[in-house]
C-alpha positions as CSV (number, residue, x, y, z in Angstrom):
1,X,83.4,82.9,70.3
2,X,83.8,79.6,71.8
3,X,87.0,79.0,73.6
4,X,88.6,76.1,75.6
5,X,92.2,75.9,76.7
6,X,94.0,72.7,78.6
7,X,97.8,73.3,80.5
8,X,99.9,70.8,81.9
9,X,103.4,71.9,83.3
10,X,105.9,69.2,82.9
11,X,109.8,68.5,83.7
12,X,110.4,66.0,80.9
13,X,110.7,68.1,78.3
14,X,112.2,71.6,76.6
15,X,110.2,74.2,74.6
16,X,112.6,73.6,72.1
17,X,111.8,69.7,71.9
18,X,108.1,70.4,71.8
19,X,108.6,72.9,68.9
20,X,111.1,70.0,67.2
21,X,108.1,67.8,67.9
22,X,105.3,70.1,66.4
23,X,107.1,71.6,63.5
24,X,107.9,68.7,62.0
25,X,104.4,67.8,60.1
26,X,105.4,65.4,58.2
27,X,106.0,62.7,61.0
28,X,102.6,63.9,62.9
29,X,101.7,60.7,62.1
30,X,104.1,58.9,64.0
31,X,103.2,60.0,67.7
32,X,99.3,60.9,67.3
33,X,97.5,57.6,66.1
34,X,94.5,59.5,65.2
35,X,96.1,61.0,62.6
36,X,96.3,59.1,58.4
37,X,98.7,62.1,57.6
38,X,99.8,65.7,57.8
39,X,102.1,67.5,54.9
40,X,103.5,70.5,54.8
41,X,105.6,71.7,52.2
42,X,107.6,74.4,53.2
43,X,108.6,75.8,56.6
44,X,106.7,76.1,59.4
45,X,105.7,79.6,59.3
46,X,103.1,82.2,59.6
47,X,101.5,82.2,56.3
48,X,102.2,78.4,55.2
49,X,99.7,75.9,55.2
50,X,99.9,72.4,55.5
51,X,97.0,69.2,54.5
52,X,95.8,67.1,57.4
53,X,93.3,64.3,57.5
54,X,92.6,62.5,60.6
55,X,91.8,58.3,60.6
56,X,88.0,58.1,59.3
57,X,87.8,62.1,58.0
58,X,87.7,64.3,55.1
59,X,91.5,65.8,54.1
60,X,91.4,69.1,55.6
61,X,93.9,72.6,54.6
62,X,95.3,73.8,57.9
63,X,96.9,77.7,58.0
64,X,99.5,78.5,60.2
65,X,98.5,82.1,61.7
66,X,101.5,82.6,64.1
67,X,104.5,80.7,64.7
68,X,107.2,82.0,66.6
69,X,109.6,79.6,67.4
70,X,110.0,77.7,70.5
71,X,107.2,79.4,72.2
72,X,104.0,79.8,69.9
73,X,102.3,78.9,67.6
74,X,98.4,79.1,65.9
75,X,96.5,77.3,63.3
76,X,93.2,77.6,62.0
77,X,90.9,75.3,60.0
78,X,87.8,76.9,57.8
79,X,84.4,74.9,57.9
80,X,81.6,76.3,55.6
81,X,80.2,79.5,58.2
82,X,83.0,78.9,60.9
83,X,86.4,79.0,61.6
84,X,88.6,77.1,64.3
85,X,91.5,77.8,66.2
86,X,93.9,76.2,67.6
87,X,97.1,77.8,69.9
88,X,99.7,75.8,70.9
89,X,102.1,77.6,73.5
90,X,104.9,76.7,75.6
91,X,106.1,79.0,78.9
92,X,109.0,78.1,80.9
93,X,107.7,78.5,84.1
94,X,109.8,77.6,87.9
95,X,107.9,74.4,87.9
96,X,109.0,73.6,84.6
97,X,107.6,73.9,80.8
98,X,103.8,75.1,80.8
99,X,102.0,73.8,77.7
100,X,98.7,75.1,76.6
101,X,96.8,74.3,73.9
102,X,93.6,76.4,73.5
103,X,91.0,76.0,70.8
104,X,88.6,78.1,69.7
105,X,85.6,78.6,67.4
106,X,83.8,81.2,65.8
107,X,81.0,81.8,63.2
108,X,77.2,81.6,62.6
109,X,77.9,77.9,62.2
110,X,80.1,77.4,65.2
111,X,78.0,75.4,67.8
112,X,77.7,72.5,64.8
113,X,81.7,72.5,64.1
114,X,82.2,72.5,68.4
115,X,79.9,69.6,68.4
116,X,81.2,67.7,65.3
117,X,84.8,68.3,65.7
118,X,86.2,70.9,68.0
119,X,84.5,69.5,71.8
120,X,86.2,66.2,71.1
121,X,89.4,67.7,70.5
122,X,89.4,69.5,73.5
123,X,88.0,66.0,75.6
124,X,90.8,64.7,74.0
125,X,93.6,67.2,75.3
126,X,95.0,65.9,78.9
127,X,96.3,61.8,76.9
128,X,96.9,64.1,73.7
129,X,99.2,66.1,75.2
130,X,100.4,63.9,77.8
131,X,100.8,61.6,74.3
132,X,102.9,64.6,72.7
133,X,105.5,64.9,76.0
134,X,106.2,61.3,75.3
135,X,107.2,61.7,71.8
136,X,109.0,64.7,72.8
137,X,110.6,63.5,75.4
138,X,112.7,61.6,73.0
139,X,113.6,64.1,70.3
């Protein structure tokens, strides 16, 4: 299995405005650019699933694995042979609110999804999260 993780600790923000920020799907759109749309219908749960499809790509069904609130939470996307994972957390720590975000990837077609989707998340990690404080920050 393929796995990559990225932390920042920050000041600026609470666990709870991060899980305000990330469980509400619908507005996704509204602080990550790079995204046409997420929907979920329903709460934000383990079990639910919501619809996402970034700017320029194919609509994609996203499961929500764990979600425990203000500190966790895991999605996963299913390519044909592979499966990717995605686990957002948020530790207070004394220097103030750890957030990682690890991804992972497994499957006998894994090195093509890691190369077509999952390595350029993870490049993408230290703006998009520094991105996600921002929007946060003013929740």
């Amino acid at each position: 299995m393929w796995t990559k993780s990225h932390s920042i600790v920050t000041k600026e923000v609470t666990k709870e405005q991060m899980w305000k920020l990330f469980s509400d799907v619908n507005n996704w759109n509204t602080w990550d650019h790079s995204i046409e749309f997420a929907e979920l219908n329903g709460k934000f749960e383990k079990g639910n699933h919501f619809m996402f499809q970034p700017k320029g790509g194919p609509k994609l069904k996203i499961g929500i694995v764990d979600a425990v609130e203000n500190h966790t939470f895991t999605n996963y996307t299913k390519f044909p042979l592979a499966k990717m994972y995605g686990e957002h957390t948020f530790e207070e720590t004394q220097d103030g609110l750890k957030i990682t975000t690890t991804m992972k990837v497994q499957g006998v077609l894994s090195f093509l999804w890691i190369k077509i989707v999952a390595q350029k998340i993870v490049d993408g990690l230290p703006t998009d999260m520094q991105d996600q404080i921002k929007a946060a920050s003013k929740l």
